[in-house]
C-alpha positions in Angstrom: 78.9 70.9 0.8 77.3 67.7 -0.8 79.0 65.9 -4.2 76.8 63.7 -6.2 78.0 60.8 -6.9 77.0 57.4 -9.5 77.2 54.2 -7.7 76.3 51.0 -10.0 73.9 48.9 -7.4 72.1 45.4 -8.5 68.6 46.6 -9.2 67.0 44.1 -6.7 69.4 45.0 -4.3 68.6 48.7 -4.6 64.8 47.7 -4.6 65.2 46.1 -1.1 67.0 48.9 -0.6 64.6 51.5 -1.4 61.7 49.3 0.3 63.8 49.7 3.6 64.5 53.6 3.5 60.5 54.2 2.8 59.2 51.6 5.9 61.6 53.4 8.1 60.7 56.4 6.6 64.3 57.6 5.5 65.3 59.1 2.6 67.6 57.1 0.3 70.7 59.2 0.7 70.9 59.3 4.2 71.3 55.7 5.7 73.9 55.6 2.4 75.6 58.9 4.2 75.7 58.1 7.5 77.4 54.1 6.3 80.2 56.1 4.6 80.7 58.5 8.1 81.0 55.2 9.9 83.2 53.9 7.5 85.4 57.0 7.6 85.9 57.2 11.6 86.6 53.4 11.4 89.9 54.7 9.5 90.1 50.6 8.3 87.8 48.8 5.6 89.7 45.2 6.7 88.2 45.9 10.6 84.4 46.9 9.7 84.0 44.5 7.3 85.4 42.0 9.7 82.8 43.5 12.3 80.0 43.5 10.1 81.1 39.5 8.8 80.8 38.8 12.6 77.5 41.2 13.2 75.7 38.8 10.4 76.5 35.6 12.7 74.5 36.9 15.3 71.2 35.1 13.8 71.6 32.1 15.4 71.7 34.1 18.9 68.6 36.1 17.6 67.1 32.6 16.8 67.8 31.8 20.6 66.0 34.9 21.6 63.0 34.4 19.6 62.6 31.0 21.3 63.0 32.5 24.5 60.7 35.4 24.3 58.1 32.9 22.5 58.6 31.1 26.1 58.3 33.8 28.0 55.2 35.3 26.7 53.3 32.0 27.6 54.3 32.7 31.0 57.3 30.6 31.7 59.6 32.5 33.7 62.7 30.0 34.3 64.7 28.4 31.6 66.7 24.8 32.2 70.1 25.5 31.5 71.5 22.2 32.7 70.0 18.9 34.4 69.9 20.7 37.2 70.0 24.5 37.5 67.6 26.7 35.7 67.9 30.5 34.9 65.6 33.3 35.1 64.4 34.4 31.5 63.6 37.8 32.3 67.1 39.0 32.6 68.5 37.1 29.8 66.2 39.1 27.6 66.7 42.7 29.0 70.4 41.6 28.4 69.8 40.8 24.8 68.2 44.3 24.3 71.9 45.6 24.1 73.1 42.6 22.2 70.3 42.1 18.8 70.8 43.8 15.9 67.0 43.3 14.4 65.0 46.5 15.7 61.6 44.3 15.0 62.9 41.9 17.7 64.3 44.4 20.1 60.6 46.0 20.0 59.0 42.6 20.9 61.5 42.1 23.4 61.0 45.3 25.4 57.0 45.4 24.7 57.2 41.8 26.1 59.1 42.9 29.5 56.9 46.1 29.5 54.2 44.3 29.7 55.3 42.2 32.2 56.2 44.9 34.4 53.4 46.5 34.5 51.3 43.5 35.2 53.7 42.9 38.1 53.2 46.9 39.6 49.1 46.6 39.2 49.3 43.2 41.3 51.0 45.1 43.8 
């Protein structure tokens, strides 16, 4: 059983909002239904909007990934991580796949290792 109800929304807000829903081809109600079934099996406000507070910092490690994926595309494969050690970048991204929240990035991110991998299977 579905209950209309009237929410008062910013009208740029619910512009962006609307934008969104049609580029990921969604309908309105239905990112706005499954928030509120999230919301209701969190059983506390206080925690997800704590989560969500802490999900928003994670630009600055998106920044990071950006920079390394921008790297890694040009064919640099090892990353300095002190004066003397350097780390594989390959890894770091396919762990950030679990880790970013922005779907654009995620999709460059795995495009970026697909392709890699299957340059590395045609060379063999």
């Amino acid at each position: 059983m579905k209950k209309q109800i009237g929410i008062w929304v910013d009208a740029a807000v619910w512009q962006e909002y609307r934008r969104l829903c049609s580029s990921e081809k969604m309908r309105a109600a239905e990112p706005r239904e499954k928030f509120l079934q999230f919301i209701s099996r969190s059983e506390s406000l206080i925690l997800l909007l704590n989560w969500m507070e802490t999900a928003g910092k994670a630009e600055g490690f998106e920044a990071y990934m950006r920079v390394l994926l921008q790297r890694y595309r040009k064919g640099k494969l090892w990353m300095d991580v002190t004066d003397e050690d350097e780390a594989p970048i390959e890894p770091m991204l396919l762990e950030a796949l679990k880790l970013v929240v922005n779907c654009k990035l995620r999709q460059e991110i795995e495009k970026a290792l697909s392709k890699t991998s299957k340059k590395k299977q045609s060379e063999n």
